[in-house]
N, C-alpha and C positions, 0 to 999 in steps of 0.2 A: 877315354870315356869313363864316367863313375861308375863304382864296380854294381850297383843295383841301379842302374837306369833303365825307367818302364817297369823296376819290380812293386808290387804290391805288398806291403806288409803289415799285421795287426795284433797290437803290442797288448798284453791281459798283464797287469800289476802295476802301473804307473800310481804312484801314490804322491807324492811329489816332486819337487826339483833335485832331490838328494837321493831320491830311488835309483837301482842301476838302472831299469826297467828305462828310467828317463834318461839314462848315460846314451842307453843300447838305441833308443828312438833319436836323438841326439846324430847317431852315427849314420845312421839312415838315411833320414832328411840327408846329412852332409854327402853321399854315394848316390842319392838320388831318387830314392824310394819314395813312394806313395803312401801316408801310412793312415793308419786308423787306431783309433784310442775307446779303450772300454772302462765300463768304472763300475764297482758294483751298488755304491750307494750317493744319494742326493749328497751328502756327504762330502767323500770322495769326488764327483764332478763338479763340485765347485772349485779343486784344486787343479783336476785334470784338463779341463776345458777350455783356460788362459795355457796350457802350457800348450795343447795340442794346436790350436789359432798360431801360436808361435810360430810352428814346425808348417804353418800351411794345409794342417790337415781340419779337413770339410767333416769328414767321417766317427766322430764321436757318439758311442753305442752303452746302452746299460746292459750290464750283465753279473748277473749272481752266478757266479760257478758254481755254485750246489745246487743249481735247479736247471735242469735239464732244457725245460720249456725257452729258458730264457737264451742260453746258447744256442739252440735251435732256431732264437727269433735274430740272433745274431749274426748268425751265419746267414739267416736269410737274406738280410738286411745286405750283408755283404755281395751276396748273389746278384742280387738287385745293382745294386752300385757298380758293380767291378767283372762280373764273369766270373773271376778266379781270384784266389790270392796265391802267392808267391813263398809266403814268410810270415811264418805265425808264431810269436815270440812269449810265452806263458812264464811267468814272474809273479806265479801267485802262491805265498805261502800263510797258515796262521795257525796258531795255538792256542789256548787260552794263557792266558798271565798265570796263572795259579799252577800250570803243566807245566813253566820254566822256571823251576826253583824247586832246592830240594830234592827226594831223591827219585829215582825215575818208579822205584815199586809200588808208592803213593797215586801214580795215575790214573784219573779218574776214564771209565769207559766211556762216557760223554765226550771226555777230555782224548781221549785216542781217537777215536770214533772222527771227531771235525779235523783235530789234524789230518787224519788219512784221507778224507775225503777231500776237504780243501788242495793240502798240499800236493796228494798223490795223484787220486782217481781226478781231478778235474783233469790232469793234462790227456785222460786216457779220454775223456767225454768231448773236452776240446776238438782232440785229435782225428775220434769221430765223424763230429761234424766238420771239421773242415776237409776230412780227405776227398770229399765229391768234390772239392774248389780247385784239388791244387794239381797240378800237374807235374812231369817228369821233370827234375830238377829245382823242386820247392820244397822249403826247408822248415821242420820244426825244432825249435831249441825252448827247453827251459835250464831254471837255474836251480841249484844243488850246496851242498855244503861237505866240511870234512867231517862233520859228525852224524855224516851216513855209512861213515864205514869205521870212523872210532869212538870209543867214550871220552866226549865233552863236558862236564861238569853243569848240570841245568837244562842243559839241551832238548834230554829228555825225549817227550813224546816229539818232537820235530825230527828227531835224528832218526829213530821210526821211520816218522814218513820220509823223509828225504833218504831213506836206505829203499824206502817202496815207489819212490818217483825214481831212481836210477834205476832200479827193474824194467818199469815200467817203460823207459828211454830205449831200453835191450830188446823188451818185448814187441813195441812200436815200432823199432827198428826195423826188425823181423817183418811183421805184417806189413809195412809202406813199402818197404827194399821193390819189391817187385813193380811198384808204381814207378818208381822213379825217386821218390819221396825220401828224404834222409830228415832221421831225430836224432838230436844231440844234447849232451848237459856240460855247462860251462859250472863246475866246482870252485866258487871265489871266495878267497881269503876273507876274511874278518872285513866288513864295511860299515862306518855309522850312516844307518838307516832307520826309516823310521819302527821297522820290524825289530830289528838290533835292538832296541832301545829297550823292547821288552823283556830281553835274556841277564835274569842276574850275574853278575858280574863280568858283564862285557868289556866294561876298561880292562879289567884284568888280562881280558884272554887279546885284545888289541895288544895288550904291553907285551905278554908271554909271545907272541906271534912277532912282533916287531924284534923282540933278543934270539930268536930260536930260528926263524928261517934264513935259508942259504943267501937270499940277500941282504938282510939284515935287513927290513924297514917290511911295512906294511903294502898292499894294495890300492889302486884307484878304480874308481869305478870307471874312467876312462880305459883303461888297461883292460877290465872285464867285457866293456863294448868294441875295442879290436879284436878281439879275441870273436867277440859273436859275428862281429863284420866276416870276418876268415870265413866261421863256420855256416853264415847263412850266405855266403860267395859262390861263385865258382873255383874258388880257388880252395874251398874243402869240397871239392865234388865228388872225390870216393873216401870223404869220412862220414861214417855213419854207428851210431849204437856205443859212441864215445862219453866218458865223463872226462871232460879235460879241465886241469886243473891249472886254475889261477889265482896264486896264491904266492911269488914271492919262492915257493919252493917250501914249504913248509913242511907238503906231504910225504916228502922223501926222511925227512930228518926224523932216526929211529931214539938219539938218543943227545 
């Protein structure tokens, strides 16, 4: 039997076909999942919409994670549709361009301000609203980086927030534990993505990353969506309040 069959799952970061977000939805679909796709702008679902038809999925929703109202109409929505969800998968990160470059003491409070709210606090507002849906053995996962726990060169205000979305994974942990409920963070290597794209000198740290980790080569974002298969499985069903790292082995290498 496919390891999510009959599960419900609804994916927040899909940006395009080169997103993990769309690796992880990818892996779904193939285990048997039901899923649902969000976008936060007209935008955005003009790329998300041909991809989700793909996958079979009916359930494409707007949603701006900075505004409360809208995740709320989301969830609704979802209520409506489904009963419950299963599997809520948050792959939403953003910065301004001008907070990735440079030195980190230059950041503008505007400029900290939307990263932490974007990248940190929505999975806490997410998580919110969806805990009325989900039931004992339903899973939340977002995604994470190594420059929330070291100094990456540009990083910057992201490595902030993604040091305050792995809190937040600990903290949610805590609070769902008792439902049934497990949150996790998949920590992935260096990926070209369309986020990527905006961090000065990414080649660089692809190249640095490809000479320096224990396997010698870089990550796929396939590799990053087994890895959330595991974690939104039963076969992680007493992990919880994990950053697991996928990355090639990078994070271990001190020197």
């Amino acid at each position: 039997m496919a390891l999510l069959a009959d599960k419900k799952a609804v994916i927040f970061g899909v940006a395009n076909d080169l997103s993990i977000a769309w690796s992880i939805a990818q892996a779904r679909h193939r285990e048997g999942a039901e899923l649902a796709f969000t976008y936060p702008a007209e935008s955005i679902e003009r790329r998300v919409r041909p991809l989700a038809e793909s996958l079979d999925a009916s359930v494409v929703l707007p949603c701006d994670v900075t505004r409360d109202e809208e995740i709320a109409a989301a969830f609704s929505e979802l209520r409506e549709r489904w009963g419950s969800v299963d599997i809520v998968i948050h792959a939403v990160a953003f910065a301004l361009r001008d907070e990735l470059k440079g030195r980190f003491i230059e950041t503008s409070r505007a400029g900290f301000q939307i990263a932490l709210d974007v990248s940190a606090y929505s999975l806490v507002a997410i998580a919110r609203h969806a805990e009325p849906l989900m039931r004992a053995g339903a899973s939340l996962l977002t995604l994470t980086y190594f420059g929330a726990e070291k100094v990456l060169p540009n990083y910057n205000a992201m490595g902030i927030a993604k040091a305050a979305l792995e809190a937040c994974v600990r903290y949610l942990a805590f609070d769902l534990g008792p439902q049934g409920i497990r949150v996790n963070a998949i920590s992935a290597g260096p990926l070209r993505t369309l986020s990527s794209a905006g961090i000065t000198g990414f080649k660089a740290m692809l190249h640095h990353h490809e000479e320096r980790s224990p396997l010698r080569r870089n990550i796929t974002t396939d590799e990053v969506a087994q890895t959330a298969l595991y974690l939104c499985s039963d076969m992680g069903s007493g992990v919880t309040g994990e950053i697991l790292h996928v990355d090639a082995g990078y994070n271990i290498v001190g020197m």
